[in-house]
N, C-alpha and C positions, 0 to 999 in steps of 0.2 A: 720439662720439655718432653716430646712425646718421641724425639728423634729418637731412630737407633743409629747408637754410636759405632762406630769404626776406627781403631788404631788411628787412621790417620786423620778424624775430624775430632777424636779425643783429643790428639796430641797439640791442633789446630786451635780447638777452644783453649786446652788449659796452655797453652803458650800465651794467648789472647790476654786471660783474664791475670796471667804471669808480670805481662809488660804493662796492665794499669799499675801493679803493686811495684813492678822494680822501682828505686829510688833507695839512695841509702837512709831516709828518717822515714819511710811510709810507714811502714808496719809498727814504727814505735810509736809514731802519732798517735794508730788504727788504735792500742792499744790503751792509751790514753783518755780516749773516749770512749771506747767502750762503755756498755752498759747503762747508756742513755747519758752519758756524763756531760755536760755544756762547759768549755773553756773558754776565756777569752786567752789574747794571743800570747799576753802576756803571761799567761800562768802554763801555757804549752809551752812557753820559751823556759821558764824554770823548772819542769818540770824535766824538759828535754838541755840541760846545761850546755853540753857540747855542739849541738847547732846553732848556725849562726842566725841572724835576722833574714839575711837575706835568703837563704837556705829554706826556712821555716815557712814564709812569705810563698816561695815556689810552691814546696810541698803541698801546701796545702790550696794554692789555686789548680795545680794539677789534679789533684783529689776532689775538689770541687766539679771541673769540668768534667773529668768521670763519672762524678756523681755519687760519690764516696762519701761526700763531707760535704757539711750544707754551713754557709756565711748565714750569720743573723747579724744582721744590721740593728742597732740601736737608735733612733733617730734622737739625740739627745748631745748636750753641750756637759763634758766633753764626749765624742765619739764614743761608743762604746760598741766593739765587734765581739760575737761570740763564736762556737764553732763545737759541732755537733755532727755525729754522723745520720746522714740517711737510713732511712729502712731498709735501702741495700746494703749500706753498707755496713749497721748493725749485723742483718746476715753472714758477715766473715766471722762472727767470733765465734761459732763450733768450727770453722772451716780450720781457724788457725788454733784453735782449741786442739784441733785431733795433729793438727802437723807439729803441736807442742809436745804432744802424745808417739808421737810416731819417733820425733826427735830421742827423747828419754830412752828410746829401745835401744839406741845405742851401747852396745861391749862396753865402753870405757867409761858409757856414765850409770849402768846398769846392772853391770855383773854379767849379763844373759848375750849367751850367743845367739843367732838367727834361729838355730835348730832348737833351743831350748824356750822359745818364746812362743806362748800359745794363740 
């Protein structure tokens, strides 16, 4: 984008692009798929143990209507749904790549204080 940013329309978009992601299972979903990977529901349900069905269900029509995460319909006896990220949404994974990256700099899981990090 060719804007120039400003404090206050930085802090406007990345709040923006904050509340598509809030939700407590997005990011584990996001994760899951990554890398072009197609699940059906059922294998994001076991892969993700501790959410529930209905949970699961939300999660990911809200990520759909974002635009995060694309439904592939099977038209076949029995149903079969798959679930796959979008091109955009494939683009999160250097995004949360480097805030995995940023994470680790942490003192306590690092060794390295702020001053000692280059």
């Amino acid at each position: 984008m060719s804007e120039e940013w400003t404090p206050t329309s930085a802090a406007a978009a990345v709040g923006q692009a904050l509340r598509i992601l809030e939700g407590r299972w997005k990011l584990e979903i996001l994760f899951h798929l990554f890398g072009g990977r197609i699940l059906r529901f059922s294998e994001l349900e076991k892969a993700i143990p501790a959410i529930t069905q209905k949970m699961l269900i939300q999660q990911l029509r809200q990520m759909e209507k974002d635009g995060i995460v694309r439904r592939i319909v099977h038209h076949q006896v029995p149903p079969k749904v798959e679930y796959g990220l979008t091109v955009w949404g494939q683009a999160l994974c250097p995004t949360l790549d480097a805030l995995l990256k940023w994470a680790d700099l942490r003192e306590d899981r690092t060794g390295a204080t702020p001053a000692t990090i280059p």
